[in-house]
PDB file of N, CA, C, O and CB in Angstrom:
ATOM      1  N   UNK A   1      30.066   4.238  -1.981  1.00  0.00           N
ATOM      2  CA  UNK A   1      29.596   3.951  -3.320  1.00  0.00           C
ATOM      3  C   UNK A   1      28.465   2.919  -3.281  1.00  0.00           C
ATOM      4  O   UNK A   1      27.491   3.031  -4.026  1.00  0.00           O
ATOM      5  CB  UNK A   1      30.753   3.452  -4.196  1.00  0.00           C
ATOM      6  N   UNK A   2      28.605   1.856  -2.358  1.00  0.00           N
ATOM      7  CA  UNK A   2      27.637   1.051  -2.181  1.00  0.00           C
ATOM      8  C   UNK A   2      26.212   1.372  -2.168  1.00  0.00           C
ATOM      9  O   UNK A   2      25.241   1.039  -2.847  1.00  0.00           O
ATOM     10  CB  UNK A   2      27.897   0.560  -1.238  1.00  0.00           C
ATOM     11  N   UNK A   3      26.460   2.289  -0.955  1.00  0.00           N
ATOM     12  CA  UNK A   3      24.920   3.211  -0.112  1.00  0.00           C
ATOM     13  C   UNK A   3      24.610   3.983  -1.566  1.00  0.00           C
ATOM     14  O   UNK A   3      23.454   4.407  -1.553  1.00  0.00           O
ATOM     15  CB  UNK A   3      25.374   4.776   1.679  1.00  0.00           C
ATOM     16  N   UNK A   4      25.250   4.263  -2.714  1.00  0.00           N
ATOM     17  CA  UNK A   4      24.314   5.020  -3.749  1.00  0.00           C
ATOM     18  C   UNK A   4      24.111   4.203  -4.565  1.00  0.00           C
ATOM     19  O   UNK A   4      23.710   4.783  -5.574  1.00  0.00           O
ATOM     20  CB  UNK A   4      24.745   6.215  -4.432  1.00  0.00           C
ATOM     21  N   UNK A   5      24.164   3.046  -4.729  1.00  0.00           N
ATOM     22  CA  UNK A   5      23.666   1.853  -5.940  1.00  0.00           C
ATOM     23  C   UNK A   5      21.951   1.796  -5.870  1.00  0.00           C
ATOM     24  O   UNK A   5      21.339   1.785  -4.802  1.00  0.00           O
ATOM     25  CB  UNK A   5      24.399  -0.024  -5.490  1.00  0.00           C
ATOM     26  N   UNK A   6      21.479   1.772  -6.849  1.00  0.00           N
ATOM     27  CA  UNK A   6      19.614   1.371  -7.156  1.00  0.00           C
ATOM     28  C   UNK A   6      19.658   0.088  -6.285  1.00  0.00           C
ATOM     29  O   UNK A   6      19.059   0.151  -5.211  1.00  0.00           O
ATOM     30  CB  UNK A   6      18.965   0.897  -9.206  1.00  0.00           C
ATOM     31  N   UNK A   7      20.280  -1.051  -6.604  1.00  0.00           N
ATOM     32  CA  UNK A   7      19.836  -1.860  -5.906  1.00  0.00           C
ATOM     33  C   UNK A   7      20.828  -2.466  -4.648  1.00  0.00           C
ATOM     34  O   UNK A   7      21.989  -2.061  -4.705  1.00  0.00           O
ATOM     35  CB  UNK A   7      19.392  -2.721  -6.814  1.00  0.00           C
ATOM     36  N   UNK A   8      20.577  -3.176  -3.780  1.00  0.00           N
ATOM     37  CA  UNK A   8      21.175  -3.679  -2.402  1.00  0.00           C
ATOM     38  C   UNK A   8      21.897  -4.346  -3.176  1.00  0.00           C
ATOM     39  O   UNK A   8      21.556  -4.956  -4.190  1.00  0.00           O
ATOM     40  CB  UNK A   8      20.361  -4.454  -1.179  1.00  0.00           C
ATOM     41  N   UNK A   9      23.562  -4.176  -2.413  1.00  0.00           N
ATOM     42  CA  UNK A   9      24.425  -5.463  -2.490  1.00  0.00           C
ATOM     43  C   UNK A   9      24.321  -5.904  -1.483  1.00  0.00           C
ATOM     44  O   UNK A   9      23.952  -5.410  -0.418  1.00  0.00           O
ATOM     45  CB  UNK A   9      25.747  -5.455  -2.777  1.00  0.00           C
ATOM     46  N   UNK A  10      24.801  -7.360  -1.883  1.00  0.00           N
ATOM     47  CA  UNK A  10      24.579  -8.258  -1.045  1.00  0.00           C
ATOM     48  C   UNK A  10      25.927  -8.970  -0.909  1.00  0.00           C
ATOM     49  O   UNK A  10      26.502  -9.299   0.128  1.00  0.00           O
ATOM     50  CB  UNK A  10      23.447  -9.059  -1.440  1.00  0.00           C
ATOM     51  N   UNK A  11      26.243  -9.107  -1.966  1.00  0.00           N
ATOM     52  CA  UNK A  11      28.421 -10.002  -2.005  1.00  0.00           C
ATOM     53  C   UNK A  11      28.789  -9.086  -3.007  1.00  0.00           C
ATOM     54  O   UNK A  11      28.108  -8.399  -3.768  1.00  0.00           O
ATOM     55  CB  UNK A  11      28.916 -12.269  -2.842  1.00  0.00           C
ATOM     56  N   UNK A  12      30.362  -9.249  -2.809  1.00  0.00           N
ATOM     57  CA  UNK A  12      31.039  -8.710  -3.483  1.00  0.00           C
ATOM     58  C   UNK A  12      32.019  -9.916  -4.342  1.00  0.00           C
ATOM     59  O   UNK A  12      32.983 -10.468  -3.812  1.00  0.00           O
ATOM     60  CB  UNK A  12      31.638  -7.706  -2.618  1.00  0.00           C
ATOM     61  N   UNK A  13      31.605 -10.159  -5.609  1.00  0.00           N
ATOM     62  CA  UNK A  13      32.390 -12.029  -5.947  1.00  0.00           C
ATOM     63  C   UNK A  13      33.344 -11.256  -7.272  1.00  0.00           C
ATOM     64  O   UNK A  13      32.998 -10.560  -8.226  1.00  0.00           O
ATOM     65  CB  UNK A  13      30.725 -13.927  -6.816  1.00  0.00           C
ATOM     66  N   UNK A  14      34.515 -11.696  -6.855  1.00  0.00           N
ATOM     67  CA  UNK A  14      34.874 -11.558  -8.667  1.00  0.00           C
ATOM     68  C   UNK A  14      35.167 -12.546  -9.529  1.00  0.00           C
ATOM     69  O   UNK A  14      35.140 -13.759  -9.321  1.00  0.00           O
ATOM     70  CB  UNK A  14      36.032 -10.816  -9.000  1.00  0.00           C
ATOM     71  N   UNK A  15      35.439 -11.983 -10.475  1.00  0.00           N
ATOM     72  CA  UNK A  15      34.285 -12.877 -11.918  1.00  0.00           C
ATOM     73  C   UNK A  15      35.626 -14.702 -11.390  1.00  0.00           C
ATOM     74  O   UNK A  15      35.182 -15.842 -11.525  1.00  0.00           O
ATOM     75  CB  UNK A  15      34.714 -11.625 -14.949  1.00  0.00           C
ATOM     76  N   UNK A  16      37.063 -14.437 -10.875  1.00  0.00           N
ATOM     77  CA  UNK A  16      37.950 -15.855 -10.885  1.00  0.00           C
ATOM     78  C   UNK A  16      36.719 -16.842 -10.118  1.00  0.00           C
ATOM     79  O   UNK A  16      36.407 -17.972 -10.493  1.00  0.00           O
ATOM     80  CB  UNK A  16      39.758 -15.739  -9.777  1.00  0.00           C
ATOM     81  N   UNK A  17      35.965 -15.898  -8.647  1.00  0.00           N
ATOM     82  CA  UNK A  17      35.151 -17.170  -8.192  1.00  0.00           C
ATOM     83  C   UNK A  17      33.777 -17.796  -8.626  1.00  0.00           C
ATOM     84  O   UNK A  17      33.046 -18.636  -8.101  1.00  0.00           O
ATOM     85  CB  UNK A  17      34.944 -16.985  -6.978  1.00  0.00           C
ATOM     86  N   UNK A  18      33.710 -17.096  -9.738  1.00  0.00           N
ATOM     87  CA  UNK A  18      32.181 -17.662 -10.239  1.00  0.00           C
ATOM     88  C   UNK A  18      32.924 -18.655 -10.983  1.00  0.00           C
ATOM     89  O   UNK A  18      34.150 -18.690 -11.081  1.00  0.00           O
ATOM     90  CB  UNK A  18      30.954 -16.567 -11.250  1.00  0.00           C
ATOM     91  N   UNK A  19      31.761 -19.789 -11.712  1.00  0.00           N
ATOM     92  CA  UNK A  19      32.004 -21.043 -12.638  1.00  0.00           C
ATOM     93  C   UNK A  19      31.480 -20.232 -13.884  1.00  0.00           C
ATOM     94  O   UNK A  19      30.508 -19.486 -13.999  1.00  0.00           O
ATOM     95  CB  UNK A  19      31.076 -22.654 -12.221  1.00  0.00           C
ATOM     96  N   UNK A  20      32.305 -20.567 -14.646  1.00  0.00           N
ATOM     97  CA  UNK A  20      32.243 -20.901 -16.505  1.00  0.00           C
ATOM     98  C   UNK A  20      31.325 -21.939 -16.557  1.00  0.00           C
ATOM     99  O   UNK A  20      31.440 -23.039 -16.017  1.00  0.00           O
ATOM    100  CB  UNK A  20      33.820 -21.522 -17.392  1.00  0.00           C
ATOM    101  N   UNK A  21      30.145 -21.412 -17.430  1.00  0.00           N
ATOM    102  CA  UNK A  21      29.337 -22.405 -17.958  1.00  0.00           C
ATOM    103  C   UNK A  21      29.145 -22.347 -19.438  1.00  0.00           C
ATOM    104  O   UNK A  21      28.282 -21.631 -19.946  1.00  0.00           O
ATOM    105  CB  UNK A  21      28.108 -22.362 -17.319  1.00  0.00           C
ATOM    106  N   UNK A  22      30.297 -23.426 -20.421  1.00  0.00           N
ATOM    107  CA  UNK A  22      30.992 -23.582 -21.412  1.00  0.00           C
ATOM    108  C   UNK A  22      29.642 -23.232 -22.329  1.00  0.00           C
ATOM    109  O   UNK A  22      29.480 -22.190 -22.965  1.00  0.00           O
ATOM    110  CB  UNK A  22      31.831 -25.011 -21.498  1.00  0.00           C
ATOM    111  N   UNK A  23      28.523 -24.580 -22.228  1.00  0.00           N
ATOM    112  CA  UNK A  23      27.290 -24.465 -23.055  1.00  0.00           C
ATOM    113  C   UNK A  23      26.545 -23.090 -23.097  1.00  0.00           C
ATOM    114  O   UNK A  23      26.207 -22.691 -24.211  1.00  0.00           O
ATOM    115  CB  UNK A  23      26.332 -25.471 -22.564  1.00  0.00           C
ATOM    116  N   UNK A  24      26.284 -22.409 -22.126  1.00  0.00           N
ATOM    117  CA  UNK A  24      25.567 -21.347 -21.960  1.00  0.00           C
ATOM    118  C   UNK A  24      26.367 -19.791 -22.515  1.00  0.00           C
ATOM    119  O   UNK A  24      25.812 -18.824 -23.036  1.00  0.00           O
ATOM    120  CB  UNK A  24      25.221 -21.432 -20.420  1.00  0.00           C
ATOM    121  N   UNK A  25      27.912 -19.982 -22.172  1.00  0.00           N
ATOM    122  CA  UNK A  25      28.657 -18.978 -22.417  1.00  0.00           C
ATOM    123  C   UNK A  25      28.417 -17.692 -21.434  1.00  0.00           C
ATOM    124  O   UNK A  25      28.331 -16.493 -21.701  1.00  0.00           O
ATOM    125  CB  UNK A  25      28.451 -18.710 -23.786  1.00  0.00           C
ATOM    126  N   UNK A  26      28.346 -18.365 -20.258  1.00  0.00           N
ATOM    127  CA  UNK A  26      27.775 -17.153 -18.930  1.00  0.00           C
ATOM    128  C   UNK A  26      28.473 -17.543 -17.417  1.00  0.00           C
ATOM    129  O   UNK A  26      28.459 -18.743 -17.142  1.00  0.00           O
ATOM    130  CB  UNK A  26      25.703 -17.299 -18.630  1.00  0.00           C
ATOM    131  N   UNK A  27      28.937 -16.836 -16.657  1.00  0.00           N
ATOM    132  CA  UNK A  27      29.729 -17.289 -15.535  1.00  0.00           C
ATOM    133  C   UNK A  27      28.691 -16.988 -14.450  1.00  0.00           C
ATOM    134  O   UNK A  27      28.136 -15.898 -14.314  1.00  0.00           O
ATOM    135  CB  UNK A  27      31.222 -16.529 -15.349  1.00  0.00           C
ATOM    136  N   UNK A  28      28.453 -18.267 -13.558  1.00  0.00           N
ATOM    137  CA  UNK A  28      27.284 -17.939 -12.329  1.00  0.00           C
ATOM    138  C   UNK A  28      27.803 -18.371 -11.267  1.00  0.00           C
ATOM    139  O   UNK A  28      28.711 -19.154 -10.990  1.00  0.00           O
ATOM    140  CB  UNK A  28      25.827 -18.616 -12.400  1.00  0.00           C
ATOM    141  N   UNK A  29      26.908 -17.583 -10.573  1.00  0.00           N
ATOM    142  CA  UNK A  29      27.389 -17.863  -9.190  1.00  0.00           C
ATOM    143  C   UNK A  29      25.683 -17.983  -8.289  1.00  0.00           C
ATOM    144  O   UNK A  29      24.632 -17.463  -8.663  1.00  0.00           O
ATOM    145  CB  UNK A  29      28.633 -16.330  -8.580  1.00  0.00           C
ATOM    146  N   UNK A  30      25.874 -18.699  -7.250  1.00  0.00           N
ATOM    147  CA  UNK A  30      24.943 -19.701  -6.934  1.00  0.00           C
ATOM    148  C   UNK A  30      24.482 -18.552  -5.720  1.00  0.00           C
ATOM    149  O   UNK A  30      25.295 -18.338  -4.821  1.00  0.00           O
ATOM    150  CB  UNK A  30      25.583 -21.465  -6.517  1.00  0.00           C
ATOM    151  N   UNK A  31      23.434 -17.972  -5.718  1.00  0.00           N
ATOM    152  CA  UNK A  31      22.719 -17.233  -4.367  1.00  0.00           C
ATOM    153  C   UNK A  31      22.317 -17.856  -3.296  1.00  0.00           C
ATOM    154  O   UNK A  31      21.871 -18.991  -3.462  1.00  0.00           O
ATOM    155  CB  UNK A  31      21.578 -16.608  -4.610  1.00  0.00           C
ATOM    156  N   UNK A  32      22.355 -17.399  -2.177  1.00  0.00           N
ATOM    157  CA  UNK A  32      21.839 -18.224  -1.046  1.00  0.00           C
ATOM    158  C   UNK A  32      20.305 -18.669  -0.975  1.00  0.00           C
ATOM    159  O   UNK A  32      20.036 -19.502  -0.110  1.00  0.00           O
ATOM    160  CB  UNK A  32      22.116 -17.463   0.161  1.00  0.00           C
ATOM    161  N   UNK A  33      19.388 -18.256  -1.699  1.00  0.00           N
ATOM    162  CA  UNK A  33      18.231 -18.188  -1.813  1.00  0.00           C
ATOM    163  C   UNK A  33      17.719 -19.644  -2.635  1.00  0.00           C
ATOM    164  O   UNK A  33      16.630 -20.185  -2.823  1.00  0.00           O
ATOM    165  CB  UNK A  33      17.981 -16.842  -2.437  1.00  0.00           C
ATOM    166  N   UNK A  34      19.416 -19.997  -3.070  1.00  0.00           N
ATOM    167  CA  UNK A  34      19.038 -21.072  -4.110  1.00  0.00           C
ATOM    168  C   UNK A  34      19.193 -20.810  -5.465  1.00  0.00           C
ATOM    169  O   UNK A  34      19.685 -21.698  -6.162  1.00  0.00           O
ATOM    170  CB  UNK A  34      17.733 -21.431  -4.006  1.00  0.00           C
ATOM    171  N   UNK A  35      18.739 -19.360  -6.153  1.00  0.00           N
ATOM    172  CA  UNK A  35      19.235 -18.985  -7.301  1.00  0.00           C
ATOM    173  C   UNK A  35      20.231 -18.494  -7.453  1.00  0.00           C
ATOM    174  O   UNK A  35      21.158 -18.780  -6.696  1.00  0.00           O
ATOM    175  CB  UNK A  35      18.683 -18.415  -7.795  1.00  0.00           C
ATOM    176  N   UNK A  36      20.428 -17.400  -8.689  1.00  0.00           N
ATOM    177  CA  UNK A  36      21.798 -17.922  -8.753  1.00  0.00           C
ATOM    178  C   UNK A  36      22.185 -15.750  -9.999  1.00  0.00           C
ATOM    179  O   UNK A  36      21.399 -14.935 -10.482  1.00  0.00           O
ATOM    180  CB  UNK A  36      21.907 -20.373  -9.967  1.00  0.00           C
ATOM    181  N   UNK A  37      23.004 -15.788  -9.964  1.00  0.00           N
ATOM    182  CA  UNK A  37      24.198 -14.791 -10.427  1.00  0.00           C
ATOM    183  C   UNK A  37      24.375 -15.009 -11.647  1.00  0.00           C
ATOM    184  O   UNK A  37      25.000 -16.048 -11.862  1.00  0.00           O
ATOM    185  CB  UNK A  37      25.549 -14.908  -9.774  1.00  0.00           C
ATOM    186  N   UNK A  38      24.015 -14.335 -12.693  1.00  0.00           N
ATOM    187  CA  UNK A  38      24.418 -14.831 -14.351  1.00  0.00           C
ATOM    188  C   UNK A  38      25.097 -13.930 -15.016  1.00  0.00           C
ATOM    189  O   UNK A  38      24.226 -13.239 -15.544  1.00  0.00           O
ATOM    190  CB  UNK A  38      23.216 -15.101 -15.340  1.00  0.00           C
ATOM    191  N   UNK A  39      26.377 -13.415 -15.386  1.00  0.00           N
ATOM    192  CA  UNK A  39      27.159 -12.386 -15.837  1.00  0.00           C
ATOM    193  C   UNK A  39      27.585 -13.068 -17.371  1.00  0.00           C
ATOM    194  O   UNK A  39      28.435 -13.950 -17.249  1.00  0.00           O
ATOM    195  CB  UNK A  39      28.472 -12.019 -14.697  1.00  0.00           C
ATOM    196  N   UNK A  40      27.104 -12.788 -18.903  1.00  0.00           N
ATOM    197  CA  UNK A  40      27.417 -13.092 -19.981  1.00  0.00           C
ATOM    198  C   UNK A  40      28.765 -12.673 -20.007  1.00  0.00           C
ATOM    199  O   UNK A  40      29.296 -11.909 -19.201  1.00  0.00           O
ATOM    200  CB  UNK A  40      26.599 -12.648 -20.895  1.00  0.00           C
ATOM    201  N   UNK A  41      29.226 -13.159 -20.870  1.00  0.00           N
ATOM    202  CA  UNK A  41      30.684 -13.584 -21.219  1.00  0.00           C
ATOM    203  C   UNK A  41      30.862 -12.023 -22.397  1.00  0.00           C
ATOM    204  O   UNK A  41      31.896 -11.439 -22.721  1.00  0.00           O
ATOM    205  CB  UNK A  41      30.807 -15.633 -22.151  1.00  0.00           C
ATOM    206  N   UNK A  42      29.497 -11.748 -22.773  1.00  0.00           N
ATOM    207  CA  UNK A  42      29.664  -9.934 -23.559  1.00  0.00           C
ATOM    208  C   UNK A  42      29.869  -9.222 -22.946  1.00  0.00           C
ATOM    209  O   UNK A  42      30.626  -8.275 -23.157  1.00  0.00           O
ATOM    210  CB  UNK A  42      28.674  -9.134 -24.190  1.00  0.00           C
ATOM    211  N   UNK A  43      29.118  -9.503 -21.770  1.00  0.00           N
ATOM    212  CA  UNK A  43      29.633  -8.053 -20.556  1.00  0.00           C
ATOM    213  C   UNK A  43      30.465  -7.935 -19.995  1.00  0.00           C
ATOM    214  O   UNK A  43      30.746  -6.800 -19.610  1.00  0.00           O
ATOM    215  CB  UNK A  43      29.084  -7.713 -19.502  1.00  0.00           C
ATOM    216  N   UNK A  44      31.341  -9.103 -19.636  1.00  0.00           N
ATOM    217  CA  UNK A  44      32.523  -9.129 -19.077  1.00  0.00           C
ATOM    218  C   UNK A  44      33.399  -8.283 -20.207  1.00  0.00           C
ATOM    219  O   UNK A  44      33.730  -7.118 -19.990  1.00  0.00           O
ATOM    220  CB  UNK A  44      32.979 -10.664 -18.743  1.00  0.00           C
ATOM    221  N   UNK A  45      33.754  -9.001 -21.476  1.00  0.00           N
ATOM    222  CA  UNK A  45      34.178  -8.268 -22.586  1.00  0.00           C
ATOM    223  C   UNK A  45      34.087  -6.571 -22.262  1.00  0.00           C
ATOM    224  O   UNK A  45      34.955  -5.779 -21.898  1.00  0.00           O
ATOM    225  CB  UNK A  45      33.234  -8.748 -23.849  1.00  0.00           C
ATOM    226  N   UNK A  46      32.808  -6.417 -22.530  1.00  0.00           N
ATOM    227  CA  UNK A  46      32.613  -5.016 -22.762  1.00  0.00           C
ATOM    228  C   UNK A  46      32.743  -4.060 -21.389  1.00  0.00           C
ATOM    229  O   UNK A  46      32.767  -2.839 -21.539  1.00  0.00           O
ATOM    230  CB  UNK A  46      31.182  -4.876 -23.423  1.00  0.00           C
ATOM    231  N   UNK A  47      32.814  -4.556 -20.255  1.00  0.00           N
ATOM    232  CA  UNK A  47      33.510  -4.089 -19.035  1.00  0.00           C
ATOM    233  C   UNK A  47      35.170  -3.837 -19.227  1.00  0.00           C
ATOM    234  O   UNK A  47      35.797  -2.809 -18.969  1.00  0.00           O
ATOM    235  CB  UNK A  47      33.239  -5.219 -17.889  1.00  0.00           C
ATOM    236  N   UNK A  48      35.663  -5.089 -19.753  1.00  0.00           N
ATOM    237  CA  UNK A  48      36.842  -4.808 -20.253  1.00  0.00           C
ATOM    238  C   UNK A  48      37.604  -4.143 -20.975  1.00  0.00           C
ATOM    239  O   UNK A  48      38.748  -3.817 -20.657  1.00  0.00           O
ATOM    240  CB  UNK A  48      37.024  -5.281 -20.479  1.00  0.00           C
ATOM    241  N   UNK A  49      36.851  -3.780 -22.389  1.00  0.00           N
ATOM    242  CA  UNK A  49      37.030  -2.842 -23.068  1.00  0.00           C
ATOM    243  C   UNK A  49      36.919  -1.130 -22.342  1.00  0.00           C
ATOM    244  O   UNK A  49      37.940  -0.443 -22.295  1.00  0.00           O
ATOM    245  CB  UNK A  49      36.119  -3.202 -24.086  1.00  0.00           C
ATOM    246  N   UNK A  50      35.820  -0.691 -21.912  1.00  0.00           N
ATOM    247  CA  UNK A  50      35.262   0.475 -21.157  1.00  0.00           C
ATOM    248  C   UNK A  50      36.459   0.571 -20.141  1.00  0.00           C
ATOM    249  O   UNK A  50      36.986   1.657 -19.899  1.00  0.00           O
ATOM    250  CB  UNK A  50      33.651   0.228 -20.433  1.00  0.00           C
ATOM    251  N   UNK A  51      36.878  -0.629 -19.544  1.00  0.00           N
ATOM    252  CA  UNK A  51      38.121  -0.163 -18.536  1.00  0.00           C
ATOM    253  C   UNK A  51      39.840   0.415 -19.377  1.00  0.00           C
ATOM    254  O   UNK A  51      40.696   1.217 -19.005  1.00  0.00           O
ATOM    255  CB  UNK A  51      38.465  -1.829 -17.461  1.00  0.00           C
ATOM    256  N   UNK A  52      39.703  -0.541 -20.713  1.00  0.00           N
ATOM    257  CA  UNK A  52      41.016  -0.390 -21.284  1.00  0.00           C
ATOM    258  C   UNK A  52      40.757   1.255 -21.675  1.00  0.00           C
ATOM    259  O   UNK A  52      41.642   2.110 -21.678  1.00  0.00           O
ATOM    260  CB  UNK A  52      41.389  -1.579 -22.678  1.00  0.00           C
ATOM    261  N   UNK A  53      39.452   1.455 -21.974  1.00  0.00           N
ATOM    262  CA  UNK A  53      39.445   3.030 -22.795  1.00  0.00           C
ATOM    263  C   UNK A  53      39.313   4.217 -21.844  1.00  0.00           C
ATOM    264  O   UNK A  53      39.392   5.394 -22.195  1.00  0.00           O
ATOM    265  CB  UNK A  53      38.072   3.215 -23.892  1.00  0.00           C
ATOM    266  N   UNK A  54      39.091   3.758 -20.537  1.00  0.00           N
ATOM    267  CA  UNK A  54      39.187   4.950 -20.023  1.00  0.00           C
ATOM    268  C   UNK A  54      40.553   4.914 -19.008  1.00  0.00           C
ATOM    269  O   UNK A  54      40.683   5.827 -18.193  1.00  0.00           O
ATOM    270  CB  UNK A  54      37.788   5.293 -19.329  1.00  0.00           C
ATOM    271  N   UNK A  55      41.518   3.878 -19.081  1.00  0.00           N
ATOM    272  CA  UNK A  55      42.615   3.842 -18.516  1.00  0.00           C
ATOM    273  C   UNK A  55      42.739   3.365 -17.101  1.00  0.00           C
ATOM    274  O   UNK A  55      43.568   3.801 -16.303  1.00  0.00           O
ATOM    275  CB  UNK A  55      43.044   4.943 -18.657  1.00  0.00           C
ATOM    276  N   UNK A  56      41.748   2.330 -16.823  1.00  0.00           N
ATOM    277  CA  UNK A  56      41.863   1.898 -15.373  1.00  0.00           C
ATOM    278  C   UNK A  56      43.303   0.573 -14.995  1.00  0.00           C
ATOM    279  O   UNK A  56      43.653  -0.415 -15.640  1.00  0.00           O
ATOM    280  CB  UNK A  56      40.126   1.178 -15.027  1.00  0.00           C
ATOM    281  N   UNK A  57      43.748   1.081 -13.864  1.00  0.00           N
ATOM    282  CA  UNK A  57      44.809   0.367 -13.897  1.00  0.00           C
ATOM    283  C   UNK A  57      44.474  -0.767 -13.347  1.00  0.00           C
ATOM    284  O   UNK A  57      43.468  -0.952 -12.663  1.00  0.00           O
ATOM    285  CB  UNK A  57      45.843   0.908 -13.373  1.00  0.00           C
ATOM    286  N   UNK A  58      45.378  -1.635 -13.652  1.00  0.00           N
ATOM    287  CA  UNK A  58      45.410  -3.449 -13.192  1.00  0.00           C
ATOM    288  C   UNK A  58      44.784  -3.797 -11.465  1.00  0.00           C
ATOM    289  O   UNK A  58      45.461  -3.736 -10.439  1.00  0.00           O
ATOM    290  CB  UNK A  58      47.500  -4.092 -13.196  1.00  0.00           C
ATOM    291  N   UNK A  59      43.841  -4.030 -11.535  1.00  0.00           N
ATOM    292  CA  UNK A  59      43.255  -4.071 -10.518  1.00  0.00           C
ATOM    293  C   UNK A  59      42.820  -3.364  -9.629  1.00  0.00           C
ATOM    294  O   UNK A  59      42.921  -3.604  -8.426  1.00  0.00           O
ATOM    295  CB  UNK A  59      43.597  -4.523 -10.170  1.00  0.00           C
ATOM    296  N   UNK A  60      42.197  -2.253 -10.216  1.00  0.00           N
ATOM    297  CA  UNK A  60      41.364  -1.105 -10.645  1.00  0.00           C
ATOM    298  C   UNK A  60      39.809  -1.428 -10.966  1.00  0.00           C
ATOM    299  O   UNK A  60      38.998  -0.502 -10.958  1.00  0.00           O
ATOM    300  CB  UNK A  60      42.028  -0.511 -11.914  1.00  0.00           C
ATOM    301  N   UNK A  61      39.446  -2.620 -11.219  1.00  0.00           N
ATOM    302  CA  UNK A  61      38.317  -2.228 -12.291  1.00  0.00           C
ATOM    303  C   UNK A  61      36.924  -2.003 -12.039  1.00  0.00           C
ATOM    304  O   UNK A  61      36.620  -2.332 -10.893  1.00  0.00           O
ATOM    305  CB  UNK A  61      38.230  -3.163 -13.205  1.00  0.00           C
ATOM    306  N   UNK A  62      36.076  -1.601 -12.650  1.00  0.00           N
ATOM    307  CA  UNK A  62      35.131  -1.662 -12.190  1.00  0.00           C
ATOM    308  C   UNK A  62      34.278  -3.052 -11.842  1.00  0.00           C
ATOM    309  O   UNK A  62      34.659  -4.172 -12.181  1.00  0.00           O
ATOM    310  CB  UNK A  62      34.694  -0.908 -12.853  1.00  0.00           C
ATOM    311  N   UNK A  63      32.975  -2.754 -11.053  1.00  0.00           N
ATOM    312  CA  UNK A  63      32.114  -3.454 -11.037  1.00  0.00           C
ATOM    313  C   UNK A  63      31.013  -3.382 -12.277  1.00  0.00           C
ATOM    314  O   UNK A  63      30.932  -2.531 -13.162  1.00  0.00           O
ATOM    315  CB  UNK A  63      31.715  -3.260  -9.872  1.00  0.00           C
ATOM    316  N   UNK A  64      30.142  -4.630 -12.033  1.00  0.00           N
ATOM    317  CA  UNK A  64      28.796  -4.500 -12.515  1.00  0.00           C
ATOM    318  C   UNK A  64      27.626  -4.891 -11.145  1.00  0.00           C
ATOM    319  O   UNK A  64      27.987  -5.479 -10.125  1.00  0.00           O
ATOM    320  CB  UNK A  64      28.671  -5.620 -13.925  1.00  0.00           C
ATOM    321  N   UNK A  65      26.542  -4.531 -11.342  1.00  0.00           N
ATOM    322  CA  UNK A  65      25.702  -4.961 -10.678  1.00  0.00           C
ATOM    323  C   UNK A  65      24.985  -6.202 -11.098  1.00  0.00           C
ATOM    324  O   UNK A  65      24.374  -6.131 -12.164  1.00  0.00           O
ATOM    325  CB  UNK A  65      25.026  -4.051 -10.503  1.00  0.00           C
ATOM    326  N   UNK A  66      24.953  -7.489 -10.344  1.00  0.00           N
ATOM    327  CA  UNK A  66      24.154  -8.087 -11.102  1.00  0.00           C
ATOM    328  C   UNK A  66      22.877  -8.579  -9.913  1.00  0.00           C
ATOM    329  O   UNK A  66      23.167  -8.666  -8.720  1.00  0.00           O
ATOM    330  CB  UNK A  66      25.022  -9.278 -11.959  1.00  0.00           C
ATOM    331  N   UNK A  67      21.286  -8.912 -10.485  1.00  0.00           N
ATOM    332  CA  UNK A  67      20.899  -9.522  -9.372  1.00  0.00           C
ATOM    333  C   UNK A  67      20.595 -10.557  -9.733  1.00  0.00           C
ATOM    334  O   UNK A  67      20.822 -10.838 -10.910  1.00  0.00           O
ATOM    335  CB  UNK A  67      20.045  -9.030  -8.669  1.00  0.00           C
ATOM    336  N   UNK A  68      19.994 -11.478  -8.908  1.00  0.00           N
ATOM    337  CA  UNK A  68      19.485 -13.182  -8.500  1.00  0.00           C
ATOM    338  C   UNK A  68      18.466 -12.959  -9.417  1.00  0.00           C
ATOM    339  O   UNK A  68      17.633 -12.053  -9.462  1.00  0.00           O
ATOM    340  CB  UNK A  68      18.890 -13.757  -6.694  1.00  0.00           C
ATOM    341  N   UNK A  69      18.655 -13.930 -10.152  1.00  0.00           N
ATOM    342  CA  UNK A  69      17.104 -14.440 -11.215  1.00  0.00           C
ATOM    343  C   UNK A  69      15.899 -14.943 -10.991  1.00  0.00           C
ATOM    344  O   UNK A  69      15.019 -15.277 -11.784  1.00  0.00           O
ATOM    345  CB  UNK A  69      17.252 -15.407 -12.036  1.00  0.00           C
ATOM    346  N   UNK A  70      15.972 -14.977  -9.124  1.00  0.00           N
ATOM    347  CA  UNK A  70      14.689 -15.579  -8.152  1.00  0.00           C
ATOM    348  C   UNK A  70      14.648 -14.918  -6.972  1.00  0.00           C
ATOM    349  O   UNK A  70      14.147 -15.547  -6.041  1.00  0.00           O
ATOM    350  CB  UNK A  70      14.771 -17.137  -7.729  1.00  0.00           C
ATOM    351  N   UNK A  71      14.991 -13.950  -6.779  1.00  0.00           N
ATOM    352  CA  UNK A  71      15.222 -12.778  -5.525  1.00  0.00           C
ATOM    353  C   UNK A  71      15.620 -11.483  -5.617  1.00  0.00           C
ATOM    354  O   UNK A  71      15.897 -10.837  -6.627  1.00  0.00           O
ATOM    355  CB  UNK A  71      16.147 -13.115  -4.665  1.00  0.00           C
ATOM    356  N   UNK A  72      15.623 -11.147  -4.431  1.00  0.00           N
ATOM    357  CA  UNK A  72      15.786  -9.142  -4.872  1.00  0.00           C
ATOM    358  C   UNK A  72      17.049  -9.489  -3.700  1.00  0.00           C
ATOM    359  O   UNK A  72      16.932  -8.694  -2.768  1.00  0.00           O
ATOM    360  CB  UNK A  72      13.916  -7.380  -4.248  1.00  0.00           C
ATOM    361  N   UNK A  73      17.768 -10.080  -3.571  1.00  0.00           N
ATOM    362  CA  UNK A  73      18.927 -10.313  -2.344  1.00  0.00           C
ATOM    363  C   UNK A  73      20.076  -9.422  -3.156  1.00  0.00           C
ATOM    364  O   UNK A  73      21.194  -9.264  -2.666  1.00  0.00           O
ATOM    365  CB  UNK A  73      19.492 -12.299  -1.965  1.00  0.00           C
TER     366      UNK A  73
END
């Protein structure tokens, strides 16, 4: 599944090891490059929802792709 994604992964993080950033309302995670991983707190939601409606079981779920806001890593 990897080898058919548009873009390169690079980690595989789930959302427990990224940080909550309360002010911003977005969970990041810090790239080696120095930048950094930004997943809104809607998309998580709406990942969630899309999993409840199509019946994915408890630790099951899907991914999202996200990339670095200062790299193509």
């Amino acid at each position: 599944q990897e080898l058919k994604q548009d873009w390169p992964v690079d980690c595989t993080v789930c959302l427990d090891d990224m940080t909550w950033d309360q002010d911003e309302c977005v969970y990041t995670y810090s790239c080696r490059c120095g930048g950094g991983f930004i997943v809104s707190e809607e998309e998580t939601q709406r990942r969630q929802q899309d999993d409840e409606q199509e019946g994915t079981e408890e630790g099951e779920h899907r991914g999202v792709v996200v990339c670095c806001d200062t790299c193509s890593l």
